[in-house]
Each structure stands twice: as structure tokens, then as C-alpha cells.
PDB file of N, CA, C and O in Angstrom, chain B, residues numbered from 101:
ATOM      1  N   UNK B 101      57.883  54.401  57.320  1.00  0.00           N
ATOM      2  CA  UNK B 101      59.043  55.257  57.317  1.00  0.00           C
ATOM      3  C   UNK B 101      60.106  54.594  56.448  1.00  0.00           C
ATOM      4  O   UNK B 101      60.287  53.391  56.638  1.00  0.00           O
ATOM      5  N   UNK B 102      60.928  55.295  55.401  1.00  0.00           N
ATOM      6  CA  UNK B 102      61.880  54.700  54.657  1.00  0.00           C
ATOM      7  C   UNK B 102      62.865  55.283  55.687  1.00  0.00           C
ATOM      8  O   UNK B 102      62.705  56.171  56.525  1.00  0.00           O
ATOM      9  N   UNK B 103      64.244  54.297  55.288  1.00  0.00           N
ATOM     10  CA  UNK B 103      65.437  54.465  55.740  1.00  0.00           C
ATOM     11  C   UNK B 103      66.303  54.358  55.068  1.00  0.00           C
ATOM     12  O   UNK B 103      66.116  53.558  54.151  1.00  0.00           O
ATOM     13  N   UNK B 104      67.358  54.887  55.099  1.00  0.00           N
ATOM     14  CA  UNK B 104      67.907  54.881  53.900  1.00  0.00           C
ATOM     15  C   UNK B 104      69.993  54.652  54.525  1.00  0.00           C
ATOM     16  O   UNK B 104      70.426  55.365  55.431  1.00  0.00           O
ATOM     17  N   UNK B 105      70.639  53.898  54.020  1.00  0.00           N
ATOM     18  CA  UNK B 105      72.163  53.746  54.841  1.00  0.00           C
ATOM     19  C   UNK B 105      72.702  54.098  53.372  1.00  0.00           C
ATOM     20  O   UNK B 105      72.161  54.057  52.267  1.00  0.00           O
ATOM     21  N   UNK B 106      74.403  54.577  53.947  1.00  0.00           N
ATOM     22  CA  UNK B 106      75.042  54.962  53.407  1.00  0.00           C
ATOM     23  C   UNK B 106      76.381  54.604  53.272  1.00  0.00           C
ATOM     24  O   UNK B 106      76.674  54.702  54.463  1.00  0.00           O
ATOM     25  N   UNK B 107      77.346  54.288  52.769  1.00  0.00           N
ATOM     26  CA  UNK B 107      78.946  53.810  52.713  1.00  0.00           C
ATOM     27  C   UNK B 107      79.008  53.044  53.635  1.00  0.00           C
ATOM     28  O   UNK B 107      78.065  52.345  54.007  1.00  0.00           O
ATOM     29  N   UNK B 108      80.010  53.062  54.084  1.00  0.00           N
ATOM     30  CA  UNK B 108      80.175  51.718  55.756  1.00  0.00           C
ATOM     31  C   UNK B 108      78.935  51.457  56.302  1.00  0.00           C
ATOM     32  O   UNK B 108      78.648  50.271  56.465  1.00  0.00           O
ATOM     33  N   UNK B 109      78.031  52.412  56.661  1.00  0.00           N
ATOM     34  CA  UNK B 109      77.053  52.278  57.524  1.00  0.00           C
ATOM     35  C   UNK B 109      75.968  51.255  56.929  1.00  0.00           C
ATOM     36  O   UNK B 109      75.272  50.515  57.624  1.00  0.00           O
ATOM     37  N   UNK B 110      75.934  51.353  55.258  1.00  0.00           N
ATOM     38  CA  UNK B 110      75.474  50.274  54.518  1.00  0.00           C
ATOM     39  C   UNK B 110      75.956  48.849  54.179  1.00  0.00           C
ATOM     40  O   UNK B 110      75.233  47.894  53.895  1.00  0.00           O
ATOM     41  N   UNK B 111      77.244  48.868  54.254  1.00  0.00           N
ATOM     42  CA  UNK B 111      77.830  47.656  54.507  1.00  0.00           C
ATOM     43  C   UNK B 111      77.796  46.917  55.888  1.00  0.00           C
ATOM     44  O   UNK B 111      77.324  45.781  55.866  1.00  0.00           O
ATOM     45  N   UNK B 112      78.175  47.346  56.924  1.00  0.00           N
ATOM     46  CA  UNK B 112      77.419  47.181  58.195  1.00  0.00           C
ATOM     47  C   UNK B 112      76.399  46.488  58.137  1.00  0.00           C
ATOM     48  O   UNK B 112      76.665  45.289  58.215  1.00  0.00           O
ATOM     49  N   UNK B 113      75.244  46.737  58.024  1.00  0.00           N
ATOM     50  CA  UNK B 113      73.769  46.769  58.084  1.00  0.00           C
ATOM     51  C   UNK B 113      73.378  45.959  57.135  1.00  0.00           C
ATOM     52  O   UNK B 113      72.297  45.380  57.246  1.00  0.00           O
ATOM     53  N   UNK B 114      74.312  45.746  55.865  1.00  0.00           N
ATOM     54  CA  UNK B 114      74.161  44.870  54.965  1.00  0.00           C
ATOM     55  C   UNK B 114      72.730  44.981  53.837  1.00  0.00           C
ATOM     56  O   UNK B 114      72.221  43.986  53.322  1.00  0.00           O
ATOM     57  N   UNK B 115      72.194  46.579  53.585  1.00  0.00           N
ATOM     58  CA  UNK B 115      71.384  46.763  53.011  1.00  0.00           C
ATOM     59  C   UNK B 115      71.169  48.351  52.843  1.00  0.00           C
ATOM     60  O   UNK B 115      71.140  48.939  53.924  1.00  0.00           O
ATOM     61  N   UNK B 116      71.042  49.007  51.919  1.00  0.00           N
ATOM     62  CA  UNK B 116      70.641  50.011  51.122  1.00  0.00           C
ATOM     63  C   UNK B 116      69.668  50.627  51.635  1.00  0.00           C
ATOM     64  O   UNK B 116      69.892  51.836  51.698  1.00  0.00           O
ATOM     65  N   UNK B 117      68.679  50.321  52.031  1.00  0.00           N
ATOM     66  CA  UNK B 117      67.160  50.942  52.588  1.00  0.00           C
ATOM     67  C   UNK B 117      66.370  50.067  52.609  1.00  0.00           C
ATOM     68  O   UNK B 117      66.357  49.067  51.891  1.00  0.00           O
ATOM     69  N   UNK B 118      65.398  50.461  53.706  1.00  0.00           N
ATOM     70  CA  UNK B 118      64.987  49.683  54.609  1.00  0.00           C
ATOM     71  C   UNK B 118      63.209  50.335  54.340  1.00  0.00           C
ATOM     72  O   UNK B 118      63.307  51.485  53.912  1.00  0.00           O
ATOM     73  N   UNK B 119      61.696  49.904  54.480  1.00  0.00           N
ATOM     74  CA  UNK B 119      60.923  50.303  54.882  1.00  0.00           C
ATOM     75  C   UNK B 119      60.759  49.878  56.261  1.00  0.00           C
ATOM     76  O   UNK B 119      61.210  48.804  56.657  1.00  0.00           O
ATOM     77  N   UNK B 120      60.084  50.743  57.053  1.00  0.00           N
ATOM     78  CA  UNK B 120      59.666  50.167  58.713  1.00  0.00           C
ATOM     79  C   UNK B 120      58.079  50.764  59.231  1.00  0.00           C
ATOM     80  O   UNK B 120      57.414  51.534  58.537  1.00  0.00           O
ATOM     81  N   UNK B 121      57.781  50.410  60.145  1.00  0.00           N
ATOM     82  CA  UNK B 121      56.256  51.343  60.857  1.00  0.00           C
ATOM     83  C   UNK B 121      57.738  51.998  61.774  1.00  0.00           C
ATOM     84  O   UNK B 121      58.871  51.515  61.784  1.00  0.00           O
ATOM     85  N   UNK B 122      57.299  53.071  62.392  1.00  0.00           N
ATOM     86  CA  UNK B 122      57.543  53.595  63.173  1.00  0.00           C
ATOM     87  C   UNK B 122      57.381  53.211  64.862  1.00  0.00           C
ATOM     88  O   UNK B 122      56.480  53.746  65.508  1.00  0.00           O
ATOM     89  N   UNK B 123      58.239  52.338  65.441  1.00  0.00           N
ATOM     90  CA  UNK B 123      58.006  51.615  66.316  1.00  0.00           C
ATOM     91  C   UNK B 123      56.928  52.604  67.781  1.00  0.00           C
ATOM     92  O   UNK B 123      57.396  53.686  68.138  1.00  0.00           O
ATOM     93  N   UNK B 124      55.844  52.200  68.336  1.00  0.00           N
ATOM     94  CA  UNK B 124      55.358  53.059  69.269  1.00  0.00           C
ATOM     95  C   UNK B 124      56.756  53.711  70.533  1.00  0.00           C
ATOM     96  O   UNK B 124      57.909  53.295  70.650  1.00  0.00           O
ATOM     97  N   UNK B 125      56.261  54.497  71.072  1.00  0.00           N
ATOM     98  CA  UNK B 125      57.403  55.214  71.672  1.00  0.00           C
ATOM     99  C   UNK B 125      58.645  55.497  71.140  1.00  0.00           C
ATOM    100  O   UNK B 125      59.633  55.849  71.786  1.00  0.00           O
ATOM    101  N   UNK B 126      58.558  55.306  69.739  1.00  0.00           N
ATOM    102  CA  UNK B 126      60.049  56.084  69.263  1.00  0.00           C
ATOM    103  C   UNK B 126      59.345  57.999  68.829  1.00  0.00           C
ATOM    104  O   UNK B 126      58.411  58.299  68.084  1.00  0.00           O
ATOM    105  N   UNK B 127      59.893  58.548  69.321  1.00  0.00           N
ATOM    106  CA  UNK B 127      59.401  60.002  68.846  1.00  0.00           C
ATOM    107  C   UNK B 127      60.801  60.662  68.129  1.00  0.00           C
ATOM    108  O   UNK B 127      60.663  61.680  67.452  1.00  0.00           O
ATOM    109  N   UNK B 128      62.279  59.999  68.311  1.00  0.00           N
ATOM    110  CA  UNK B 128      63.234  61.234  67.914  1.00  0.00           C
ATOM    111  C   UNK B 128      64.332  60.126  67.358  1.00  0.00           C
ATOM    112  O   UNK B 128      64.529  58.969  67.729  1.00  0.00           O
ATOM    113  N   UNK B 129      65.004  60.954  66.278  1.00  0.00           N
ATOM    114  CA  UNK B 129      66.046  60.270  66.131  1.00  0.00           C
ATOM    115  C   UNK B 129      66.729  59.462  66.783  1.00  0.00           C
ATOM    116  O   UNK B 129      66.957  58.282  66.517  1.00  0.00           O
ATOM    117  N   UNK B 130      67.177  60.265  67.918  1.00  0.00           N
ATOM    118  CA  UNK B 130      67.995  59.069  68.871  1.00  0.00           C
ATOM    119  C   UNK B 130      66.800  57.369  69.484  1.00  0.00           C
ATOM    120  O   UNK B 130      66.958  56.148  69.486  1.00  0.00           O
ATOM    121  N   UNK B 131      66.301  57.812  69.673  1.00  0.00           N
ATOM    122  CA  UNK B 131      64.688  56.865  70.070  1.00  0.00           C
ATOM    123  C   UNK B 131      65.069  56.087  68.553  1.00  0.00           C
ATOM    124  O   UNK B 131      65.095  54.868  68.721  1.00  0.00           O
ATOM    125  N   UNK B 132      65.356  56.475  67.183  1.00  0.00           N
ATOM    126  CA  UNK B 132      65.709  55.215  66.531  1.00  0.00           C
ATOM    127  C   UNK B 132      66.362  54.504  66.305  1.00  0.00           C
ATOM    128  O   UNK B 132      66.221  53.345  65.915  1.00  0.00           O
ATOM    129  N   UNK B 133      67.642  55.417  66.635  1.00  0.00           N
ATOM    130  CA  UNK B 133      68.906  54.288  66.576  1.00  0.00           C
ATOM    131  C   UNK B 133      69.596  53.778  67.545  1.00  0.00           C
ATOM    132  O   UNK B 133      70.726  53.291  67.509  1.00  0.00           O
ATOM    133  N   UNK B 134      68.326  54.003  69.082  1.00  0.00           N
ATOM    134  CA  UNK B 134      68.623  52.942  69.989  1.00  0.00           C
ATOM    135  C   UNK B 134      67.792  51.491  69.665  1.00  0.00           C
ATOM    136  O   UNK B 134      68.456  50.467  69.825  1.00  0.00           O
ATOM    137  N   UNK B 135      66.217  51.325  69.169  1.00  0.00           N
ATOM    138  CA  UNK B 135      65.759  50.677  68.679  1.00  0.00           C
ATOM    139  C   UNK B 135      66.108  49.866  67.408  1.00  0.00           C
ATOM    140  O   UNK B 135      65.518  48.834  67.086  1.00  0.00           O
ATOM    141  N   UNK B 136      67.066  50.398  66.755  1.00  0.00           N
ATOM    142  CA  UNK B 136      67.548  49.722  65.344  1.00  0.00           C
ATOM    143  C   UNK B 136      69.279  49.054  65.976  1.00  0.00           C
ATOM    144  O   UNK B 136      69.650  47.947  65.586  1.00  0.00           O
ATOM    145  N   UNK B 137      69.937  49.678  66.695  1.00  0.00           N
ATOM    146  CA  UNK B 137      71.003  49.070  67.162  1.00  0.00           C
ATOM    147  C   UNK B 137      70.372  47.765  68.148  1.00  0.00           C
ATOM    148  O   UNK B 137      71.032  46.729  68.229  1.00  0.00           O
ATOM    149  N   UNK B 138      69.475  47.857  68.649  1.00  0.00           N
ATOM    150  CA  UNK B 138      68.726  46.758  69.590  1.00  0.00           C
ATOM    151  C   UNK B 138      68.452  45.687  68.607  1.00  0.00           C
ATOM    152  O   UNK B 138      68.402  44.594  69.172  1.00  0.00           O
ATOM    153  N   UNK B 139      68.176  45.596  66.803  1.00  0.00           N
ATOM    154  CA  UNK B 139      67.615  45.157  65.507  1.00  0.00           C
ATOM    155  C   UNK B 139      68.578  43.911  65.703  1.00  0.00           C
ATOM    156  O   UNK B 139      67.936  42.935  66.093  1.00  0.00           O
ATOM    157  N   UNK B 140      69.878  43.673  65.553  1.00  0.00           N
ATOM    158  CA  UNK B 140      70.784  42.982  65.231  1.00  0.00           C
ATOM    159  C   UNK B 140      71.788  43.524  65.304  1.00  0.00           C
ATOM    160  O   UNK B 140      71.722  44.729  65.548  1.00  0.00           O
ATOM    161  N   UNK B 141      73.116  42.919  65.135  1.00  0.00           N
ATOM    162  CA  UNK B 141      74.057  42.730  65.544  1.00  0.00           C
ATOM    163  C   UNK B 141      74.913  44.311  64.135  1.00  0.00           C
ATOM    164  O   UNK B 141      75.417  45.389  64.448  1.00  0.00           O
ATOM    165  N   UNK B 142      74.774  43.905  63.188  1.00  0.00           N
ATOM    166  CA  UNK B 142      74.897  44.791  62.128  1.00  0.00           C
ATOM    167  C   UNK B 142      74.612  45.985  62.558  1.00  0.00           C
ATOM    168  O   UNK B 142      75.549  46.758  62.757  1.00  0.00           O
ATOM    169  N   UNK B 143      73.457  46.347  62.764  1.00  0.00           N
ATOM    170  CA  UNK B 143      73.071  47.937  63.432  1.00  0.00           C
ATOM    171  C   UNK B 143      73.875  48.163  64.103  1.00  0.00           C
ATOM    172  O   UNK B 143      74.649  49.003  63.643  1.00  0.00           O
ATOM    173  N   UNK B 144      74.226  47.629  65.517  1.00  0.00           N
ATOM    174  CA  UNK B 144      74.919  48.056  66.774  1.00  0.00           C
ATOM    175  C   UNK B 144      76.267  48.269  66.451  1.00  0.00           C
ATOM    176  O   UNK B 144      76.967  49.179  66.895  1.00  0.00           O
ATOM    177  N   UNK B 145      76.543  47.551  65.801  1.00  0.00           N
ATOM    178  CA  UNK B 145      78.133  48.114  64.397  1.00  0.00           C
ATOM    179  C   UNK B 145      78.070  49.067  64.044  1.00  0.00           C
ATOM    180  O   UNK B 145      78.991  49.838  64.311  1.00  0.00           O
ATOM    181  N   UNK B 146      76.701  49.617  63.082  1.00  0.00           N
ATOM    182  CA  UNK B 146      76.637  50.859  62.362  1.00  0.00           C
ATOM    183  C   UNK B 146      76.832  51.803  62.960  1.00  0.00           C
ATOM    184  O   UNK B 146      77.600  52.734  62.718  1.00  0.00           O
ATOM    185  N   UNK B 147      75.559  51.495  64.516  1.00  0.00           N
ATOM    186  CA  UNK B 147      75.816  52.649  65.213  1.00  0.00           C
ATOM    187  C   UNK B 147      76.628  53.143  66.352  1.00  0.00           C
ATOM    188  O   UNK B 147      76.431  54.079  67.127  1.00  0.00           O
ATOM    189  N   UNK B 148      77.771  52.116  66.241  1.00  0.00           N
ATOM    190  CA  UNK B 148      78.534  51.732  67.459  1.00  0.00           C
ATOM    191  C   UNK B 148      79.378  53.163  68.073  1.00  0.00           C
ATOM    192  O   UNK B 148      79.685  53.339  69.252  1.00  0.00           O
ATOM    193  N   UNK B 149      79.599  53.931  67.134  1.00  0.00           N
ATOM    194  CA  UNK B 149      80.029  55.679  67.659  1.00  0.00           C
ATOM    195  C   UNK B 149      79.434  56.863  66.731  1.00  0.00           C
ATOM    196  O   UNK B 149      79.848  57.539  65.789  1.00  0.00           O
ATOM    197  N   UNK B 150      77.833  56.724  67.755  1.00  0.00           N
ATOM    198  CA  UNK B 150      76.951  57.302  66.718  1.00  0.00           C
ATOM    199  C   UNK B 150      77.351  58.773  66.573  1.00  0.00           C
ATOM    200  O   UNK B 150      76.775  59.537  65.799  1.00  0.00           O
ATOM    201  N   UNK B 151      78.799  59.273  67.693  1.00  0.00           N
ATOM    202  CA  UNK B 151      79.143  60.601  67.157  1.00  0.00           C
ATOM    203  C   UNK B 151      79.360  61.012  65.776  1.00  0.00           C
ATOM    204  O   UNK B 151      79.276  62.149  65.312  1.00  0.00           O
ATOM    205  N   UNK B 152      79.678  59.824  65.135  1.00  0.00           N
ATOM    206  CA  UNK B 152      80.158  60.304  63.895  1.00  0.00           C
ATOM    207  C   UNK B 152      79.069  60.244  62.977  1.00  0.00           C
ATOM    208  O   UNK B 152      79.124  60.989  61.998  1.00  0.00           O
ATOM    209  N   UNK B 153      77.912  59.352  63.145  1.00  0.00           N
ATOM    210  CA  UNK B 153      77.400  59.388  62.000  1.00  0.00           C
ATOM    211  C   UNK B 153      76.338  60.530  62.005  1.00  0.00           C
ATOM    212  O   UNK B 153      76.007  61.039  63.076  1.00  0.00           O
ATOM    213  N   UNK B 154      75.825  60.919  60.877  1.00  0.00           N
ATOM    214  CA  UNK B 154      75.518  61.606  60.435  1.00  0.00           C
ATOM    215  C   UNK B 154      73.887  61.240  59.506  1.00  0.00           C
ATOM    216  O   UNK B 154      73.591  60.355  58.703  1.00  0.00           O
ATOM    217  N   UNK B 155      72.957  62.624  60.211  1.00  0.00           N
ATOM    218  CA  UNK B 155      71.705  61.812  60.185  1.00  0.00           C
ATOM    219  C   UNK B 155      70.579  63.283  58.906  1.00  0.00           C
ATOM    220  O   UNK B 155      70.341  64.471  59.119  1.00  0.00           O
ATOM    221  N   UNK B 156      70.254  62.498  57.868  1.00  0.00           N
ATOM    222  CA  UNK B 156      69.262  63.693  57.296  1.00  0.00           C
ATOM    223  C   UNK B 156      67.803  63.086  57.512  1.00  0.00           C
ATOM    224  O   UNK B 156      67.670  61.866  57.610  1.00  0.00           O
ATOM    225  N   UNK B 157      66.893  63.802  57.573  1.00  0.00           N
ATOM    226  CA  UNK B 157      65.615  63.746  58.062  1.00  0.00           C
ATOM    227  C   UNK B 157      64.735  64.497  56.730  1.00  0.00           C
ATOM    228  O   UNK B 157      64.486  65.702  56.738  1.00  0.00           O
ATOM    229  N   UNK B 158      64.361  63.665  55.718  1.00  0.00           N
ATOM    230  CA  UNK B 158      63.534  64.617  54.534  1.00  0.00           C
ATOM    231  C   UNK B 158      64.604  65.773  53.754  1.00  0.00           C
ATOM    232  O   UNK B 158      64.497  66.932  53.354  1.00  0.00           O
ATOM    233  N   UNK B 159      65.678  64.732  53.799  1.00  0.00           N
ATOM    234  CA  UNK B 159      66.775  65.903  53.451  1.00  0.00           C
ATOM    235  C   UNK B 159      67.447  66.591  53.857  1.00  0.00           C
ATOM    236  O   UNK B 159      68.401  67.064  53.237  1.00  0.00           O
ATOM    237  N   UNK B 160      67.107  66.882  55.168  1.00  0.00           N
ATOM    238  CA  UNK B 160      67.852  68.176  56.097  1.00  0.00           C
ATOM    239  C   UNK B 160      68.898  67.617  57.402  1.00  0.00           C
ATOM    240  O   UNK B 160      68.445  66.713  58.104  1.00  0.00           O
ATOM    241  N   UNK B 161      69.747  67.949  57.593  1.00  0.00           N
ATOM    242  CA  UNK B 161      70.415  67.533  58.398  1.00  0.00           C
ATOM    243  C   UNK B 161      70.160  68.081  60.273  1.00  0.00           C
ATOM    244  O   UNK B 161      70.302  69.150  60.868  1.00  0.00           O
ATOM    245  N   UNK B 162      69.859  67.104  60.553  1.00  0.00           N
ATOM    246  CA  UNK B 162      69.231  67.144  62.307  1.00  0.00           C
ATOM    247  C   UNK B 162      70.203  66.350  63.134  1.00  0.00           C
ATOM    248  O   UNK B 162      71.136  65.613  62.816  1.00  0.00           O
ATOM    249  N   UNK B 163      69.681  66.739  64.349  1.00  0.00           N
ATOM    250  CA  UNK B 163      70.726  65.814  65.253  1.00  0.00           C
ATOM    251  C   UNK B 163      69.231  64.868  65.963  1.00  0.00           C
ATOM    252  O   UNK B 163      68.091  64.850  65.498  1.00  0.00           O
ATOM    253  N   UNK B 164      69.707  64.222  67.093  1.00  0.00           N
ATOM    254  CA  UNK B 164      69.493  63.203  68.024  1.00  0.00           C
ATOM    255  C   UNK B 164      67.945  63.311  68.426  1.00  0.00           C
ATOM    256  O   UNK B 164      67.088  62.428  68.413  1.00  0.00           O
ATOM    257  N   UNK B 165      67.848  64.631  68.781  1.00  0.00           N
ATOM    258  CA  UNK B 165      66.603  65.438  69.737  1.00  0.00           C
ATOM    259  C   UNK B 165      65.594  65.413  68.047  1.00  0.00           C
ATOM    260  O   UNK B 165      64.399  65.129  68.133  1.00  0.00           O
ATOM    261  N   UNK B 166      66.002  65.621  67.095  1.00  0.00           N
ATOM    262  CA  UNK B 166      64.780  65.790  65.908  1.00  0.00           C
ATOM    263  C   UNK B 166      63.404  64.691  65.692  1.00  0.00           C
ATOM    264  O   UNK B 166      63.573  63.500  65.429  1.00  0.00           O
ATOM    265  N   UNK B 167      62.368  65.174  65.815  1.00  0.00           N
ATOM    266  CA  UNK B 167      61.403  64.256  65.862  1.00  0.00           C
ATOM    267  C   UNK B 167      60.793  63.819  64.950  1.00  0.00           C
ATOM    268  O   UNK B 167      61.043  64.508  63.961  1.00  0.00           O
ATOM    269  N   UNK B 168      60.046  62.957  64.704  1.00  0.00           N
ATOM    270  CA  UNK B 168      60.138  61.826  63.520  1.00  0.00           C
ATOM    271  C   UNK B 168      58.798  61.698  63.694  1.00  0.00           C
ATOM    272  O   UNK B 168      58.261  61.888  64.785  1.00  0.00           O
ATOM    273  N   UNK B 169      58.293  61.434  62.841  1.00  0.00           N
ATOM    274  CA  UNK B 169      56.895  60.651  62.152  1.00  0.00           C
ATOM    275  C   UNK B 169      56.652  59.743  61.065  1.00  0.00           C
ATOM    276  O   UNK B 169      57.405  59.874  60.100  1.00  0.00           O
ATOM    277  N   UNK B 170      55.734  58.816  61.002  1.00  0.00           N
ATOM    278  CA  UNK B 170      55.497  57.698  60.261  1.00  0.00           C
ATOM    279  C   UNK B 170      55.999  57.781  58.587  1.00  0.00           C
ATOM    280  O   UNK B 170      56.427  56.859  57.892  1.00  0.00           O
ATOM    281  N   UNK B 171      55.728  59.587  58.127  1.00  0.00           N
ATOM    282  CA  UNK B 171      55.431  59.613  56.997  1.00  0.00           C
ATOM    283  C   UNK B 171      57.104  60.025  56.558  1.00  0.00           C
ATOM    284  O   UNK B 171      57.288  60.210  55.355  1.00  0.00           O
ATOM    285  N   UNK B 172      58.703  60.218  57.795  1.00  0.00           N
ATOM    286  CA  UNK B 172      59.469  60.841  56.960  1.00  0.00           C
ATOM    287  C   UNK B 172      60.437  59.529  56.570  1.00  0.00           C
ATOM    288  O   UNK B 172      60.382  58.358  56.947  1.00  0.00           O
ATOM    289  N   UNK B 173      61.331  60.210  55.668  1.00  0.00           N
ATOM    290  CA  UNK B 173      62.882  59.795  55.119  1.00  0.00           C
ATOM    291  C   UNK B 173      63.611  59.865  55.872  1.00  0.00           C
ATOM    292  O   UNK B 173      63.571  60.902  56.533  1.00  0.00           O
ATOM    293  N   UNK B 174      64.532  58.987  56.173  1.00  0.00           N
ATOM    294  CA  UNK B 174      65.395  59.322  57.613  1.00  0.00           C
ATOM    295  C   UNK B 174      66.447  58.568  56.837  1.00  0.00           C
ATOM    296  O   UNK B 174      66.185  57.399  56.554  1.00  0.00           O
ATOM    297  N   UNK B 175      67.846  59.187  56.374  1.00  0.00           N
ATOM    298  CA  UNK B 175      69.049  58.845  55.875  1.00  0.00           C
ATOM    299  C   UNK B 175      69.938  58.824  56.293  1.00  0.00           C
ATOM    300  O   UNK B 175      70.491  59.889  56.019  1.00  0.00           O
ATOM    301  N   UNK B 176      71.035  57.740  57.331  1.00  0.00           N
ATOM    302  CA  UNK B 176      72.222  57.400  57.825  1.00  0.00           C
ATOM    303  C   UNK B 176      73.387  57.716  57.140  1.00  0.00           C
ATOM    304  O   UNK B 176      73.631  56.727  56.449  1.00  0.00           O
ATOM    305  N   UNK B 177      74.290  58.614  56.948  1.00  0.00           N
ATOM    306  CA  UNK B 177      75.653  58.201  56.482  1.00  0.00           C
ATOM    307  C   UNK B 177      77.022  58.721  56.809  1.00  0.00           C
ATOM    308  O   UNK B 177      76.813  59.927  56.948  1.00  0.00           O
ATOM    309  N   UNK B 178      78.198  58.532  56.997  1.00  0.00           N
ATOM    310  CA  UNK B 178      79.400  59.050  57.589  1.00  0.00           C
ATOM    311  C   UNK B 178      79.513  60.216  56.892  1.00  0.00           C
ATOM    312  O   UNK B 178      79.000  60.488  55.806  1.00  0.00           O
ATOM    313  N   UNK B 179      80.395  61.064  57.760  1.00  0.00           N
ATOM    314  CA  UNK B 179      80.970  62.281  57.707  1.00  0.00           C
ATOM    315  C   UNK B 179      81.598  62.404  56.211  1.00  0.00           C
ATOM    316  O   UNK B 179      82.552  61.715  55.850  1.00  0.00           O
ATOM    317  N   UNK B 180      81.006  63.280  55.456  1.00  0.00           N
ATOM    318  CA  UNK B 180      81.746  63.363  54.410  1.00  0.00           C
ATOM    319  C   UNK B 180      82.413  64.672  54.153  1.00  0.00           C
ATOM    320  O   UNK B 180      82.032  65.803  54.452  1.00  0.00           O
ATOM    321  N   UNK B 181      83.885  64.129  53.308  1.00  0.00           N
ATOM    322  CA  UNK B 181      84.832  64.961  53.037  1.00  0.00           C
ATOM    323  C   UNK B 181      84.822  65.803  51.702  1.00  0.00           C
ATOM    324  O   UNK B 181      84.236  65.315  50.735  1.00  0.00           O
ATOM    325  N   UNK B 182      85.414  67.001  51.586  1.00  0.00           N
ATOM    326  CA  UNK B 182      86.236  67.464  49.885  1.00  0.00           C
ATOM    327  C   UNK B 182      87.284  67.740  49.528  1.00  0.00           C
ATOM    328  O   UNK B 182      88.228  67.958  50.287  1.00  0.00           O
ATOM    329  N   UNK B 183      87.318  67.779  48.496  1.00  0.00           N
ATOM    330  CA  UNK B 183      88.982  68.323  48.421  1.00  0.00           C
ATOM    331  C   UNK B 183      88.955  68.706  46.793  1.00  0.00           C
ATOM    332  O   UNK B 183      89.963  69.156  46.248  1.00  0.00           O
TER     333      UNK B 183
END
């Protein structure tokens, strides 16, 4: 599974993207970024008010409950603005 961080959430974490296996019993988003905040100290930063962040899955934007497999893209990054 690639991973992929974004603005703060990449500074945090201290890295750009990540490859991983898909840890057994993770099936859903949230199932990863309790397992990746569990990673180190950096994660649990990233994901420290995971209300805000903001999660795409193969591109598409999902929440918590979205389920995951070995083969997707899963991209972290804050709420973004326009103007």
C-alpha cells in the first residue's frame, strides 16, 4: 500500500510517502490511522485531531468507515482552502 502525506501532516511525519503491507486486521481507514499514530511519535502529531484531516483513497475522498486493501493509494492532507 503507498501512502502518501501532505503539508503539515508531511512535516509531522517527516516524510512524503511511505510504502507499507497492509497490517493484518486493519480493514478501514480509521483501522489505519490508529495503527500509524501507534508508528511513532510524529504520526500521533499528524493525527492528533484527525477531524481535520482529510483522507483520499485512489483519489477519491472517503471518510473513516472506507475500506482498504493491499493494492490502494491512501493520501493524508489538511483541509484545503480558495480564494
Amino acid at each position: 500500500m503507498k501512502l502518501l502525506y501532505f503539508a503539515w501532516i508531511r512535516e509531522k511525519i517527516g516524510k512524503a510517502e511511505e510504502e507499507i503491507v497492509l497490517p493484518a486486521g486493519v480493514t478501514t481507514v480509521s483501522g489505519l490511522i490508529d495503527w500509524l499514530t501507534a508508528r511513532a511519535p510524529g504520526y500521533a502529531a499528524a493525527f492528533a485531531d484527525r477531524d481535520i484531516v482529510r483522507t483520499a483513497v485512489n483519489m477519491e475522498y472517503v471518510r473513516g468507515e472506507h475500506p482498504l486493501s493491499e493494492s490502494d493509494e491512501v493520501a493524508f492532507f489538511p483541509p484545503v482552502t480558495g480564494g
